[in-house]
Structures are given as structure tokens and as C-alpha cells.
C-alpha positions as a printed NumPy array, in Angstrom:
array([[-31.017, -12.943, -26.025],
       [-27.031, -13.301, -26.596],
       [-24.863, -11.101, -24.386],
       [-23.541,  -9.485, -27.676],
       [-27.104,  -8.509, -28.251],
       [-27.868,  -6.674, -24.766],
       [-27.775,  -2.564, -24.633],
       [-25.024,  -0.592, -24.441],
       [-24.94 ,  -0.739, -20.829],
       [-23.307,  -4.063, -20.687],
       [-26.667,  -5.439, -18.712],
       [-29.867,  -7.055, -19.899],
       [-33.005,  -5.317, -19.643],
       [-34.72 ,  -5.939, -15.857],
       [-31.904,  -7.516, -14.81 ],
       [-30.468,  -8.153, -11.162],
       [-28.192,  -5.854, -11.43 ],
       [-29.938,  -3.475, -13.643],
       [-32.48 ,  -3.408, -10.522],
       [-29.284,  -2.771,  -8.263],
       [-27.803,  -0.12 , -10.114],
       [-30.816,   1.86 ,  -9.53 ],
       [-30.239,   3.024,  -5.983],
       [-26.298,   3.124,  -6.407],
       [-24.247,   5.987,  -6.384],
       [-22.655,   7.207,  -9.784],
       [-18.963,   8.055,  -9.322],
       [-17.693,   8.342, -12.963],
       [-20.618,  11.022, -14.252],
       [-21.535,   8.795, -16.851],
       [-22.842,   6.064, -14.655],
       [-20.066,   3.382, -15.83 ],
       [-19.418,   3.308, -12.009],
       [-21.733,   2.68 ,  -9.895],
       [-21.155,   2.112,  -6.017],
       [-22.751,   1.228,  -2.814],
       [-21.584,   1.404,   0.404],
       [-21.795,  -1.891,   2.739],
       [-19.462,  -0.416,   5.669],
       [-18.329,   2.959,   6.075],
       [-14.354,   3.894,   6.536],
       [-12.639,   6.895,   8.51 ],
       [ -9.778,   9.1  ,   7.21 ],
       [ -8.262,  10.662,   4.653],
       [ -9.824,   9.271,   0.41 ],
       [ -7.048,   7.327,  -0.794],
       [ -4.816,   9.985,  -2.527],
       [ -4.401,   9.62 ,  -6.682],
       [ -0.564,   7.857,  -6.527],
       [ -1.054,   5.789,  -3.402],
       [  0.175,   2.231,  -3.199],
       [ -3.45 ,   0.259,  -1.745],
       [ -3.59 ,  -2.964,  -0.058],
       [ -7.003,  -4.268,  -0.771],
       [ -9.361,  -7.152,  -0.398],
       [-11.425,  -8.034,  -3.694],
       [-13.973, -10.49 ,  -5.44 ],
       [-15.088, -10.406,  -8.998],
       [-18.451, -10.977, -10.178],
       [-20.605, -12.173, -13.324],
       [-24.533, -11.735, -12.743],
       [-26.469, -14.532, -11.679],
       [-22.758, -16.165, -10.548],
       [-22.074, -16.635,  -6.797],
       [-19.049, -18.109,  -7.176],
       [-16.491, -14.834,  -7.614],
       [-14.388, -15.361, -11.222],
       [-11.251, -13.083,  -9.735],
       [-10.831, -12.73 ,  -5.633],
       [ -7.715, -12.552,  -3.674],
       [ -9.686, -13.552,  -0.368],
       [ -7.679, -16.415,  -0.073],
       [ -4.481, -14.993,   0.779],
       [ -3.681, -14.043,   3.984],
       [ -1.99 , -10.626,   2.888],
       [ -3.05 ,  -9.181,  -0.036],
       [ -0.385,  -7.75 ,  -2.178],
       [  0.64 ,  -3.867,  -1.656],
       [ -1.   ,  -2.068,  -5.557],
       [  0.002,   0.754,  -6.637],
       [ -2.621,   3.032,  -8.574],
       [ -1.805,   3.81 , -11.997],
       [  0.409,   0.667, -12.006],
       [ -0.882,  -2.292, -10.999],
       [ -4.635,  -1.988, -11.202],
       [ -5.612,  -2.954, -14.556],
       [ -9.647,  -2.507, -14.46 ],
       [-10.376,   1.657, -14.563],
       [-13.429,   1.383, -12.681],
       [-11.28 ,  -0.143, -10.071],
       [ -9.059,   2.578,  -9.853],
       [-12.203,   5.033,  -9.95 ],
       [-13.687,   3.186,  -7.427],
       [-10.705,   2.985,  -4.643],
       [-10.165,   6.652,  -5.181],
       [-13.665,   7.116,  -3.941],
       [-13.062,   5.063,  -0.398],
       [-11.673,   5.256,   2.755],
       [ -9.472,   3.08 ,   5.146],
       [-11.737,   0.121,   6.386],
       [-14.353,   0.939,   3.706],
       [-16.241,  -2.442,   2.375],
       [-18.289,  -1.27 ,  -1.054],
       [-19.898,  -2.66 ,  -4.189],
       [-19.257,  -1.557,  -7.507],
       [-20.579,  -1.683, -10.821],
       [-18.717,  -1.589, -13.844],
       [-19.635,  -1.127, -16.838],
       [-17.927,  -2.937, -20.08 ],
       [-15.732,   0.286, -20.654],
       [-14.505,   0.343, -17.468],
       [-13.834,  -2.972, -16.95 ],
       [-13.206,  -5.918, -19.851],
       [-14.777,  -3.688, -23.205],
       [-16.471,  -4.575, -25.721],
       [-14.298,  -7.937, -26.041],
       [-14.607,  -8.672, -22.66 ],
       [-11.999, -11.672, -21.673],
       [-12.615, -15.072, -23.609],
       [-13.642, -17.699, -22.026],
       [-13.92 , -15.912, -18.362],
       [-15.827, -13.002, -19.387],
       [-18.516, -12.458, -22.414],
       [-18.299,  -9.291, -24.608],
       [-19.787,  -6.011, -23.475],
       [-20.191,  -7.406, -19.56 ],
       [-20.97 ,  -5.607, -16.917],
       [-19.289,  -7.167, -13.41 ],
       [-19.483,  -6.224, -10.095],
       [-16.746,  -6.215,  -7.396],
       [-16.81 ,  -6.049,  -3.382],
       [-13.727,  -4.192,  -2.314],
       [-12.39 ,  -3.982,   1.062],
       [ -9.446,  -1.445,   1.289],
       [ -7.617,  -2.118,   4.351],
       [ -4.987,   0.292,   4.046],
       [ -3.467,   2.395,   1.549],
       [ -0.191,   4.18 ,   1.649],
       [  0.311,   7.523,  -0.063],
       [  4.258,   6.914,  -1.171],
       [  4.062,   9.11 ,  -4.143],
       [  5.393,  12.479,  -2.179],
       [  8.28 ,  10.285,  -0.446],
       [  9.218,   8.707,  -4.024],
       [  9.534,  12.122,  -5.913],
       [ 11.522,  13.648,  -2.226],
       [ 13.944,  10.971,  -2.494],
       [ 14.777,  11.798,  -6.046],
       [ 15.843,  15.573,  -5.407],
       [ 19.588,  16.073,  -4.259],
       [ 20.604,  16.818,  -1.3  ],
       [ 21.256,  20.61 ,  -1.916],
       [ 17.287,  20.357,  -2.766],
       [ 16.074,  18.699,   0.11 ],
       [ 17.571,  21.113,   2.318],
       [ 15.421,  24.333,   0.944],
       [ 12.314,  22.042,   3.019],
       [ 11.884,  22.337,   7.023],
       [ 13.108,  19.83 ,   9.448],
       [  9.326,  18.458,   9.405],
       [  8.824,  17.484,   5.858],
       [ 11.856,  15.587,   6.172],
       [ 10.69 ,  13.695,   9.335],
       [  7.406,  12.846,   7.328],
       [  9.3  ,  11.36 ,   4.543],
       [ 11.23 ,   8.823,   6.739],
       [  7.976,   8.123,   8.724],
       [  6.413,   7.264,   5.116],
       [  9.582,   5.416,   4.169],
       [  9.586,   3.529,   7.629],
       [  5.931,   3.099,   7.403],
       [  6.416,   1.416,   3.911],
       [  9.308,  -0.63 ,   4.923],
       [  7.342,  -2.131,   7.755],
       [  4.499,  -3.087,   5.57 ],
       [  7.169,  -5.343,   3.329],
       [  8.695,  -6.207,   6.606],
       [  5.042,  -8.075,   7.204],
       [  5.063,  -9.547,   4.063],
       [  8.374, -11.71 ,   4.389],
       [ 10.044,  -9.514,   1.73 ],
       [ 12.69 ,  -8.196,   3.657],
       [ 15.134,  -7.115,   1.163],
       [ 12.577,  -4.6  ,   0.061],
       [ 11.686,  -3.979,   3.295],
       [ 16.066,  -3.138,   3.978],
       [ 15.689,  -1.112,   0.975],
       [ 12.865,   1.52 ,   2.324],
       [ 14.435,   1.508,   5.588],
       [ 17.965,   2.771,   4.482],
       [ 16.184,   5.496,   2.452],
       [ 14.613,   6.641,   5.506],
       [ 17.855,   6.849,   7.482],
       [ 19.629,   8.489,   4.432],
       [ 17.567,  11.158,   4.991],
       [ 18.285,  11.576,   8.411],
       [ 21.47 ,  10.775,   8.693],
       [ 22.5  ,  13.826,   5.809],
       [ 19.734,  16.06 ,   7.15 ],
       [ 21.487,  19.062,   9.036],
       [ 19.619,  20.229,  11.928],
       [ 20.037,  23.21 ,  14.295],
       [ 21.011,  21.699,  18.014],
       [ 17.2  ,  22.709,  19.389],
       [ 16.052,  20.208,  16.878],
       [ 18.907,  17.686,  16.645],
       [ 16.302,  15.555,  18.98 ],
       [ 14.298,  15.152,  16.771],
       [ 15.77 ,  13.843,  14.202],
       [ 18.017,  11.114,  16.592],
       [ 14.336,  10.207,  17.945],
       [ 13.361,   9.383,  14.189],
       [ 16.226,   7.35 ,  13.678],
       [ 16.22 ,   4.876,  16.837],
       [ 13.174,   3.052,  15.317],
       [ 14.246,   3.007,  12.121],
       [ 18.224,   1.602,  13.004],
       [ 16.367,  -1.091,  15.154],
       [ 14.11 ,  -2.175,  12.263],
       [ 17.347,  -2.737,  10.151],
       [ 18.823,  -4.485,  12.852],
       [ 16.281,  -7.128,  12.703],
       [ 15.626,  -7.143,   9.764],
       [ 19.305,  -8.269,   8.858],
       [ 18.527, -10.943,  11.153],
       [ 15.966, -11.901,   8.976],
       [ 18.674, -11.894,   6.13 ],
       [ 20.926, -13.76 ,   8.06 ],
       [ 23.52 , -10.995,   8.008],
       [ 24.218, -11.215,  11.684],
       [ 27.281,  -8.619,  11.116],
       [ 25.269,  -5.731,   9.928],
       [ 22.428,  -6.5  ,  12.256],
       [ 24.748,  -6.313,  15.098],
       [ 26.262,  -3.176,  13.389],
       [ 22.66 ,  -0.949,  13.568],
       [ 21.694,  -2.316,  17.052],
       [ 24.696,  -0.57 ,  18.533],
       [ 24.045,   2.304,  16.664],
       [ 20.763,   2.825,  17.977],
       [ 22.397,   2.178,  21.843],
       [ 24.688,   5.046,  21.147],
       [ 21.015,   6.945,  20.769],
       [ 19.496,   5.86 ,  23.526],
       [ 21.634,   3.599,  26.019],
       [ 18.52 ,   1.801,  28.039],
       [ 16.249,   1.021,  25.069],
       [ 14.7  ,  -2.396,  25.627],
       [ 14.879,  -3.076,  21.777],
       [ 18.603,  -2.258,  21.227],
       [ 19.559,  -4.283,  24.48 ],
       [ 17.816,  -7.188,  23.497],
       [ 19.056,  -7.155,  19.633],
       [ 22.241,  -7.093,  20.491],
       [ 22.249,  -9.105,  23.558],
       [ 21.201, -12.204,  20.899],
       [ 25.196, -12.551,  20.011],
       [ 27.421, -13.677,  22.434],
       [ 30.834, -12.773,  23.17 ],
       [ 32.622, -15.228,  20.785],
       [ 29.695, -13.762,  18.153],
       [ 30.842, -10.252,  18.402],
       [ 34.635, -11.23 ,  18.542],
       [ 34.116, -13.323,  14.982],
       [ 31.858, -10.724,  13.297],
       [ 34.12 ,  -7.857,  14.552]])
């Protein structure tokens, strides 16, 4: 029996994963995703705009070697629902899990490659099933559309939902940061001190918001480093002594340029 013969269900009849799909967990309400749990996660689902950073692996029945994994690299590449994702049962499926969750999924040909499928990788009307491992997931989509308001806008919000925006900026910034791309990484860190920095605060909770900008004016200090713009690095090192005089971090950053250093980048 051709593939292009086989039920609408993408799978042969008494087939393996016909057989599996039986004590899986429908997630789409028309059982075109199917999933089983392998390890449970802890937390929060992974909210509907988050950017995801996810382990995968791809596969055709009666195949063990995977047709699409990113395994291989040593860190995955930060997705973004709605953008980068291009199979729906994927997206369906990550909605469904939770930080550290390993699961199997199911998908069936209209939620993943159609009735088409994807000559000469994947027959027509297919049915393939992934292993997903979401490591982490970032929800960025309240800091992106926060950013975008004025400053006259921001202000109608409480100290608080300020701070949480820089955390989420810093947080994101600190993910690129791991991933070598530091000009992205520069780029989420000065939105998080923007913030800040034009955030007015009453003098009971001025504190606070110096306390959320130390970490983030030592991350652009090294990251500059990593730039190899020694001038600006220096530049948000000391601004992050005039914070807070003993920290370890800011000593050390700029106690990296000597004398003659500071005299030629001054």
C-alpha cells in the first residue's frame, strides 16, 4: 500500500504509531496532536508569544535515524512562537509544556507537512513524530509591546511593572550574551537601562530602581569588552561604582585598564 493510499490520518492501518497514538493525549481536539509525556517540567505553560529555546528530533515511522534534530548544537537557537516555528503542531505542542518538560508528539499531515508533505524528505499525507525538550522559554512579548509606549505612557504603570520589564530585558540580553551574539545582547541591555534610567521614582523607592541598574551597567560593561570597545566598557563600570562603591564586579571591570588605559580612552 502507497503512502498516498493510507487513511486520512496520515498513518497506515495497525501501524507503530497507530498503536502509539492510542494511549496519547489529544491536545488539538481533533486528535492531529497527540502527546506523551517522557519527563515532567515545573512552572508556568509557556505563554502564547514567548521566545522558546528547545531541543528537537524529527521522525518518519519505522526510521531511527531523526530526518530534522538540532541535538547537535550545543545551544539551540532562541524561537519565537508565531515566528519561527514553522510546523503548527509544534507550536500546539510547546504551548502545552513546561520548563524541563521532555514529550512525544504526534502530528498529523495537517499539522505538520500536508497533504504534499516535503519531496524527497517527507511522503504526502505523513504523519511524524517529534521528541521535544524545552529547556527554557522566555515570555518577551509584554516587554516588546512596554518598550513601544512613550514615555508619558509608561509612567501611568507602578514602579514594579517597570522593574519586571528590565528584569525580562536583562534576562533576554543575558541569554544572547551566552550565545556569542553580543551586539544583540548590548541591544536588550540598553533597553533595560532606558527604562530605568527615565523612570521617575519617589525617594522611598529610588533604591530600587539603582539596585536594578548595577547588574544591568555591569553586563554592558563586559559586554563592550566583548566588542572590543574598551572606552564604553570602562564608561558603564564606573557608572555602576558610583552605585555601589565596593562591588566586586565594578572593581574588577575596571581595574582591567591601567592607568595609561584610562588616560588614552579618556
Amino acid at each position: 500500500m502507497s503512502a498516498s493510499s493510507w487513511p486520512q490520518n496520515g498513518m497506515p492501518p495497525s501501524s507503530l504509531y497507530e498503536r502509539l497514538s492510542q494511549r496519547m493525549l489529544d491536545i488539538s481536539g481533533d486528535r492531529g496532536v497527540l502527546k506523551d509525556v517522557i519527563r515532567e517540567g515545573a512552572g508556568d505553560l509557556v505563554a502564547p508569544d514567548a521566545s522558546v529555546l528547545v531541543k528537537y528530533s524529527g521522525y518518519l515511522e519505522h526510521m531511527d535515524r531523526p530526518f530534522d534534530s538540532n541535538y547537535f548544537r550545543k545551544t539551540p537557537r532562541l524561537m519565537k512562537l508565531g515566528e519561527d516555528i514553522t510546523l503548527w503542531g509544534m507550536e500546539l505542542g510547546l504551548l502545552s509544556m513546561r520548563r524541563g518538560e521532555l514529550a512525544r508528539f504526534l502530528f498529523k499531515p495537517n499539522y505538520a507537512y500536508g497533504t504534499l508533505g516535503c519531496p524527497p524528505l517527507i511522503p504526502p499525507n505523513t504523519t511524524v513524530l517529534f521528541e521535544i525538550e524545552l529547556l527554557d522559554f522566555l515570555d518577551c512579548a509584554e516587554s516588546d509591546k512596554f518598550c513601544a509606549l512613550s514615555a508619558e505612557q509608561q509612567d501611568q504603570f507602578p514602579l514594579q511593572k517597570v522593574l519586571k520589564v528590565a528584569a525580562t530585558e536583562r534576562e533576554f540580553g543575558n541569554y544572547l550574551f551566552r550565545q556569542n551574539r553580543f551586539y544583540d545582547a548590548k541591544v536588550r541591555y540598553k533597553r533595560a537601562l532606558l527604562l530605568l534610567r527615565r523612570r521617575s521614582a519617589p525617594p522611598e523607592e529610588q533604591h530600587l530602581v539603582e539596585a536594578a541598574k548595577l547588574p544591568v551597567l555591569l553586563n554592558l560593561s563586559f559586554t563592550y569588552l566583548k566588542l572590543d570597545r574598551p572606552t564604553i566598557a570602562l564608561c558603564y563600570g564606573e557608572q555602576a561604582l558610583i552605585i555601589d562603591q565596593k562591588n566586586a564586579k565594578a572593581l574588577f571591570r575596571c581595574g582591567q585598564f591601567s592607568p595609561w588605559d584610562r588616560l588614552v580612552f579618556s
